[in-house]
N, C-alpha and C positions, 0 to 999 in steps of 0.2 A: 420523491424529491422534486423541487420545483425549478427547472434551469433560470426562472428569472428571478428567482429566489434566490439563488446561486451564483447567480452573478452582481447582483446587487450585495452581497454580504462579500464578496471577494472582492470587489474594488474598495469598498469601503474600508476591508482590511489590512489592506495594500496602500491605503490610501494613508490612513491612521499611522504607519509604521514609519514615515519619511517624515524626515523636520526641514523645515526651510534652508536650514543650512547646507546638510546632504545633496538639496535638489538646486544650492544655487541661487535662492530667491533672496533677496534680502529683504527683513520686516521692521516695520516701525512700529510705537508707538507699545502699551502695555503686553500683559500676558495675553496669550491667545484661549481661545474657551474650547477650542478645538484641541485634539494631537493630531499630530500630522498635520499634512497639507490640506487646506481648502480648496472645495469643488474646483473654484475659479481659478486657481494655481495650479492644479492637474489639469485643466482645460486648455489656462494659456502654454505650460509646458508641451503639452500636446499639439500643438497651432492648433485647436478646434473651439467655438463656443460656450461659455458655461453654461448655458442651457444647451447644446447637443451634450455634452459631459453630466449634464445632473440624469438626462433621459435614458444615457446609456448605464448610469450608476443606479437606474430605478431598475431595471433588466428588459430596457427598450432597446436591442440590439439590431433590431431589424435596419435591414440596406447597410451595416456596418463595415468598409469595405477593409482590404487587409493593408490597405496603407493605412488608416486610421488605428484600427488596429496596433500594428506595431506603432506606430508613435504613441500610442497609450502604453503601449508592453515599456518604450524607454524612459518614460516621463516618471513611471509605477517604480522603474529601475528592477523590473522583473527578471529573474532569470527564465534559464530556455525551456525548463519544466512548467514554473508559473506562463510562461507565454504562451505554450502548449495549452496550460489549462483552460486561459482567456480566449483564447479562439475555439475551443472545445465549446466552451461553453454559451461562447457569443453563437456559434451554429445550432448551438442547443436551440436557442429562444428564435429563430428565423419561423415564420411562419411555415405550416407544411412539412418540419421536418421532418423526415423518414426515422423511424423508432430501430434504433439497432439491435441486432438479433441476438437476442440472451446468451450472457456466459456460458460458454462449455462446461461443463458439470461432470463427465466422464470421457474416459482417455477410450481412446482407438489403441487395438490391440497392437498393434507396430510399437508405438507408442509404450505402453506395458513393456514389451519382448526388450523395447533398447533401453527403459531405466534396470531391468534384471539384468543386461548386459554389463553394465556399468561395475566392476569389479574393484572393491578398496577406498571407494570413495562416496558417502552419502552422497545421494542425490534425489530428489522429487520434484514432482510439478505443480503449480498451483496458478490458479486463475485470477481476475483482477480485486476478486473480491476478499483473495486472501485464500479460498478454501484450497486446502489439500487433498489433489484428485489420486494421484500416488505417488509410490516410492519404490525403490529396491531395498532388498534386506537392509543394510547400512543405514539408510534414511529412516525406515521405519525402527529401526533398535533407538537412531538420535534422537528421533522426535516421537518415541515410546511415550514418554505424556500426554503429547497433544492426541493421539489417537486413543489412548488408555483414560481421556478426561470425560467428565459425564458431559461435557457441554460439545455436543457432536452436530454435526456431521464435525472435524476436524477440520479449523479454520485459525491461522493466529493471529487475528484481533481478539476474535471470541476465546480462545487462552486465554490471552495475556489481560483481557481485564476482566473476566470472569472466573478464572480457576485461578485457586488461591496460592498454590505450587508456582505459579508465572516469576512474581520476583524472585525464588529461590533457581527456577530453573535458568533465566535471565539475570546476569548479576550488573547489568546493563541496562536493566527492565525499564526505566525512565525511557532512554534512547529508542528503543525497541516498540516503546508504548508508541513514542511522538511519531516516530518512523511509519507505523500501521496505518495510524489514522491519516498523516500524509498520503499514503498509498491510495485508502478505500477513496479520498477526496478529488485524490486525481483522477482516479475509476469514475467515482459521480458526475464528474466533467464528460466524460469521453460514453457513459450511459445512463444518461439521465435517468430512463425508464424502463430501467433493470429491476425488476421489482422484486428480486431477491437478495440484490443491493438495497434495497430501502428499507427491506424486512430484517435486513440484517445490521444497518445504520439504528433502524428502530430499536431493534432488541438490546443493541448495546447499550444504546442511549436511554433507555427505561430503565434498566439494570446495574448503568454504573456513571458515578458522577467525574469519575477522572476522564470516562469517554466523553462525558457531554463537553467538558470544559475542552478538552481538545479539539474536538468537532469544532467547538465555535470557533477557532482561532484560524483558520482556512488554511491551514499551511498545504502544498502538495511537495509532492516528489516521486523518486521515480529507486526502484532499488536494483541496482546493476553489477556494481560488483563493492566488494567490502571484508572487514574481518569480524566474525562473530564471535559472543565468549557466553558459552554455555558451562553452568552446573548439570550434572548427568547426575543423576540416582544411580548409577551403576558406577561409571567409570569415572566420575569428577569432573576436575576441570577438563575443558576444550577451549583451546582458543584457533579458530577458523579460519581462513580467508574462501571465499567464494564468486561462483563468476555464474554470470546465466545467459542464456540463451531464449529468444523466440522461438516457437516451430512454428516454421515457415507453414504448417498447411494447417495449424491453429494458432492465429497469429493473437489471440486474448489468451495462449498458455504458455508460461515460463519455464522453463526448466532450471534448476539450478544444481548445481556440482560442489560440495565442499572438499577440501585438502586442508593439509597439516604440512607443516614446514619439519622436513627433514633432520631428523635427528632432536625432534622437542617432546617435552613431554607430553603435548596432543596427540604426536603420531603414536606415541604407545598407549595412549588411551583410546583410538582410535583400532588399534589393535586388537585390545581387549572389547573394544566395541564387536568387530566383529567375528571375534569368538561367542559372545555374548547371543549375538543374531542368529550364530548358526546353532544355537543349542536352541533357541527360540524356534527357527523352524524347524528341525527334527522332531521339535515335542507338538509343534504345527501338524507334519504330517502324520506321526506317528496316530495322535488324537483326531484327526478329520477335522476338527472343530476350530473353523480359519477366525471364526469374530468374535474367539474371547482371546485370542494372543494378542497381548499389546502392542498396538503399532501395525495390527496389520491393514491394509488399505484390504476393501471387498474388492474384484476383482468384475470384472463386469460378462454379464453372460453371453 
């Protein structure tokens, strides 16, 4: 992925989505051959140039200082995720930038020990690219597809628009799809030159035309806490609320924790989930053979 690539199709899309009225301007005279605002109306919005504004919107970011900056983030009417991504990404394209150090791909055993600690409540980690590094029993029984799916390493973009169980298991699957591709876009801001993030933007993008049409549309965001509503193969309906956590000593890996609201019919399918798990690993250990039980994360040596 190219940061000045990327930042040239992110103003532009930001730019496109505001009408004159929204931002304030008033216009004269026929229809516009534009949407959205003109270069030159995000410009004067911004007190800056329309030529400094066409060169920042090519992805000439360089010397771009963070007062200019945020007067662009208010002029775009960006929220605080998009403004994160614009400055992500304006330091992308600065000459000289330092390449940041590739996604974590496997958990530190501490790490392991505290999701198996977690007792009664799915919970897993996953990195910015989406992939699922692991889980405790409960997580791995919830998201028994995503790991039981042939389109592996287990990752949920790559579910959700490549295995064909995604809508049945998502009954939210729209939401869920937009939400993804928001995620991997704000990840592309913050590592441009993750080339497991591009191989992974690529494959979907080869492979499926609802990804590409998303991808184009630059949305980001951030996933922090929420309620999800899963169909299960085993247990049915779920419906979620969840909250997550950075660790602190891998600060590209999320944790996240589900719960069930007391007394609904999640919490007793959540129940029978983890009935489910623990029949799962008995026949785990009994058989030795950890990488054909579904859901199980490999464990790292």
């Amino acid at each position: 992925m190219d940061a000045k690539n990327e930042l040239r199709e992110f103003l532009t899309s930001r730019r496109a989505r505001i009408t004159p009225d929204e931002a304030g301007i008033r216009t004269y005279g026929g229809p516009r051959r534009v949407p959205g605002l003109r270069r030159e109306e995000v410009a004067l919005l911004a007190g800056v140039s329309a030529d400094y504004y066409t060169r920042l919107e090519r992805g000439n970011a360089g010397g771009a200082s963070e007062n200019v900056l945020d007067a662009l983030a208010r002029a775009l009417q960006l929220d605080e995720v998009e403004r994160t991504h614009l400055f992500h990404l304006a330091r992308a394209t600065q000459p000289g930038t330092r390449a940041p150090r590739r996604a974590t791909a496997r958990l530190r055993p501490t790490v392991l020990r505290l999701l198996d600690a977690i007792d009664g409540a799915p919970a897993f980690v996953r990195n910015g690219r989406l992939d699922i590094l692991g889980a405790n029993a409960l997580g791995r029984a919830l998201y028994a597809p995503h790991f039981s799916s042939p389109r592996q390493p287990p990752n949920t973009a790559r579910f959700v628009f490549l295995d064909p169980r995604a809508p049945e298991f998502y009954p939210d699957w729209e939401k869920v799809a937009h939400d993804s591709v928001a995620i991997l876009h704000a990840e592309a801001g913050k590592n441009p030159h993750d080339k497991d993030l591009s191989d992974l933007v690529g494959e979907l993008s080869t492979q499926s035309e609802l990804f590409r049409t998303r991808w184009a549309a630059h949305n980001v965001r951030r996933h922090d806490t929420g309620t999800k509503r899963i169909h299960h193969p085993v247990v049915g309906d779920l419906e979620l609320t969840y909250e997550n956590m950075t660790l602190v000593a891998d600060t590209d890996l999320i944790m996240f924790v589900y719960t069930a609201e007391a007394g609904t019919r999640s919490e007793e399918a959540l129940r029978l989930l983890a009935s489910w798990a623990a029949t799962l690993e008995q026949e785990e250990a009994e058989s030795g053979d950890h990488e054909q039980q579904p859901g199980h994360v490999a464990r790292p040596e």
